[in-house]
C-alpha positions as CSV (number, residue, x, y, z in Angstrom):
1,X,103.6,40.7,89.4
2,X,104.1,44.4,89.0
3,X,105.0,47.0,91.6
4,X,101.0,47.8,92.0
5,X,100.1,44.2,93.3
6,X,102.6,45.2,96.3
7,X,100.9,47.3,98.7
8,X,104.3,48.6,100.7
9,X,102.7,50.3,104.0
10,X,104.9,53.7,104.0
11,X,103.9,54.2,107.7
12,X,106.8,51.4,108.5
13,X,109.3,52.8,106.7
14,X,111.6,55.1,106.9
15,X,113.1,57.1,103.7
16,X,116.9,56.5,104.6
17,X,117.8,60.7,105.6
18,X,114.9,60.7,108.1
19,X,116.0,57.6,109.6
20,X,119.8,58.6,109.9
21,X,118.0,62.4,111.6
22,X,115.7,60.4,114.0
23,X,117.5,57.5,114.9
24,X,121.0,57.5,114.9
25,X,123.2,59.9,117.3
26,X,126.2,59.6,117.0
27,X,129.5,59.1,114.3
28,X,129.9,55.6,115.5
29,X,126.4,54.7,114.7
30,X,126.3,56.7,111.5
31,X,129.5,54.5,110.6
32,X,127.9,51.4,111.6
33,X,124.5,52.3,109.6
34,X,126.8,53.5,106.5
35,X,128.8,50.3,106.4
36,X,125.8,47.8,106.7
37,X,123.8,50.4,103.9
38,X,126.4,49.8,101.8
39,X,126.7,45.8,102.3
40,X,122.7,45.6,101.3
41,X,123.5,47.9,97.6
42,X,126.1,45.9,97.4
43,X,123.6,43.1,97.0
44,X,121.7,44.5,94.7
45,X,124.5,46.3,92.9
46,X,126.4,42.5,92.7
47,X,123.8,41.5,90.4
48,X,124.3,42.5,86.6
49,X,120.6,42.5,85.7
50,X,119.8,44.7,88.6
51,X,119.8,48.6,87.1
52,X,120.5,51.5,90.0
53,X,118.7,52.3,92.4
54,X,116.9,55.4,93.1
55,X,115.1,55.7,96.7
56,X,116.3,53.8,100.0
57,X,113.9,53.0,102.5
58,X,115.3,51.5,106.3
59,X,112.3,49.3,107.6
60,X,114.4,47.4,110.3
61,X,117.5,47.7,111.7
62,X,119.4,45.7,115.1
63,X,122.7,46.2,113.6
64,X,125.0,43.9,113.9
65,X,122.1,41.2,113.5
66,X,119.9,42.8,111.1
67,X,118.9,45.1,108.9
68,X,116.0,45.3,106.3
69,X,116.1,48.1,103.5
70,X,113.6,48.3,100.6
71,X,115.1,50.0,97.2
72,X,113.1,51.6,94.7
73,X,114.7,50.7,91.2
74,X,114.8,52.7,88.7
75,X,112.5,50.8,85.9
76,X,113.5,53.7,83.2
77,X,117.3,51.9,83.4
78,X,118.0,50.4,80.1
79,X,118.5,47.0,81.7
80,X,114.9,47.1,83.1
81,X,113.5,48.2,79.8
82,X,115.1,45.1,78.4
83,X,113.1,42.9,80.6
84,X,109.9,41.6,78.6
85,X,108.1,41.1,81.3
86,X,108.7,44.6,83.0
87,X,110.7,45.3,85.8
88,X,109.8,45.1,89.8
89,X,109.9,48.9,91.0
90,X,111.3,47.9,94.8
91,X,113.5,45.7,95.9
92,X,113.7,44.1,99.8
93,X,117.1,43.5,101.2
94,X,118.1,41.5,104.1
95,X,121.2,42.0,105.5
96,X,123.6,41.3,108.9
97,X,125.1,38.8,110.9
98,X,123.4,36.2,108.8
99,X,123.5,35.2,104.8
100,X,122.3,38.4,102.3
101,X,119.3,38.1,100.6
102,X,117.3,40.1,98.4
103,X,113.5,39.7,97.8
104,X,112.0,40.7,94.3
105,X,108.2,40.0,92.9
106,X,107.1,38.8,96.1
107,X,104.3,41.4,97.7
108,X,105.8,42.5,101.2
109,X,104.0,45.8,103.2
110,X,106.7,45.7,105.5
111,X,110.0,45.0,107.3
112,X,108.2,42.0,109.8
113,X,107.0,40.8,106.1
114,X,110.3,41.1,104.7
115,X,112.1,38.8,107.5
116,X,109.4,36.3,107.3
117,X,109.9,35.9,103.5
118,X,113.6,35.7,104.4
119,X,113.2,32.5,107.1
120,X,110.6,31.0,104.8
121,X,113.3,30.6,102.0
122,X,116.2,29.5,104.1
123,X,113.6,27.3,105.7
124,X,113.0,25.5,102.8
125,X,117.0,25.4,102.0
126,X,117.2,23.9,105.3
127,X,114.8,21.0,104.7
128,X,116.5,20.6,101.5
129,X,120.0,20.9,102.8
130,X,118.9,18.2,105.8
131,X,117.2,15.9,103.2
132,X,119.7,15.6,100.7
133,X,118.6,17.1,98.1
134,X,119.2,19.6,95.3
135,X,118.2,22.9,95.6
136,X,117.5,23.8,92.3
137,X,116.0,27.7,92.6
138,X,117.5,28.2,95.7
139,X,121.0,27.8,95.2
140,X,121.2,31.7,94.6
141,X,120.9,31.6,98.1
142,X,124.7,32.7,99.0
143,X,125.5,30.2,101.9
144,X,127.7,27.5,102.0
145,X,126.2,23.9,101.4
146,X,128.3,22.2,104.8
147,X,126.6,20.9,107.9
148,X,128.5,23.8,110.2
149,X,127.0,26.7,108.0
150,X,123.6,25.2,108.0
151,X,123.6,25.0,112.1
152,X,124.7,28.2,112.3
153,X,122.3,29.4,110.0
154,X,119.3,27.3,112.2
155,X,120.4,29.8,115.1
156,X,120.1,32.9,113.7
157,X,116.5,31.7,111.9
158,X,115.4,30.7,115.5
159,X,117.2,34.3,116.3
160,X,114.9,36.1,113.8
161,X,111.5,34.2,114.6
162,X,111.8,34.3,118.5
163,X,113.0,38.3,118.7
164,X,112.0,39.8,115.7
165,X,109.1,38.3,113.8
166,X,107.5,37.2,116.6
167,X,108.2,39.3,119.9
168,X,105.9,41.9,120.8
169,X,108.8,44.6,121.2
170,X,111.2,43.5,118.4
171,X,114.4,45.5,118.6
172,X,113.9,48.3,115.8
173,X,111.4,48.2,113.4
174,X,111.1,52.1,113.3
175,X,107.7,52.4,112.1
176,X,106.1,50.3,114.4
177,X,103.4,52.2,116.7
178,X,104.7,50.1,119.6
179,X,108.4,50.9,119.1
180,X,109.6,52.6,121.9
181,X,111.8,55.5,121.6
């Protein structure tokens, strides 16, 4: 997949200066949004293949619970050029009260897209956790493989679905026409 198969709806995002001008008002929340920005680069940044980034882009944010960002990498790096199959251009991070995760090569328009991706994969480590079975590609998932991290990780999915991904008001997806300000 290349970064024009993902159609990223610009409408629902916000580049990260605007978003610190429009929505946050005071130090304390400028502190919070700083510290939970730097948690989600720090995903990205964790990862030796991953070159720099160049853009950030806030697409949800209930801090502490969660916050989506999208990244624009920089596919000029030296470690993306050495990719044969070319690098993805943006990056989707999901970060908060919960297990990080980032999202690459999967075509996401938006923040609401971004937290589905994110329950369907710790879904599926569920299931697998629960059945006893390996979990092969998904053990990049950075959680602990023990019966109280998986129930605690159940709550916050239901957390997710119930008042983000599916309420009609979720907390603060900035973009969103029905947000209310």
């Amino acid at each position: 997949m290349t970064a024009c198969d993902i159609d990223i709806d610009f409408d629902l995002v916000f580049r990260e200066n605007d978003f610190r001008q429009r929505f946050l008002r005071s130090e304390e929340e400028e502190s919070g949004f700083a510290d939970i920005e730097a948690k989600a680069q720090a995903v990205l940044s964790a990862e030796p293949w991953c070159p720099p980034t160049t853009e950030t882009y806030v697409a949800a944010y209930c801090p502490p619970i969660v916050a989506v960002f999208l990244y624009k990498i920089d596919t000029q790096h030296p470690i993306a050029l050495e990719d044969e199959d070319g690098f993805p251009e943006w990056a989707w991070v999901v970060v908060g009260d919960l297990p990080p995760l980032y999202i690459l090569y999967v075509p996401i328009g938006d923040g609401v897209g971004a937290l589905r991706v994110y329950i369907e994969m710790y879904q599926t480590w569920l299931k697998r956790f629960d059945a006893g079975l390996p979990f092969e590609e998904l053990d990049d998932l950075e959680i602990p493989k023990d019966a109280e991290h998986a129930d605690m990780l159940r709550v916050r999915l239901k957390l997710l679905t119930k008042n983000f991904v599916e309420a009609l008001r979720p907390p603060l997806f900035p973009g969103l026409p029905f947000q209310v300000e």
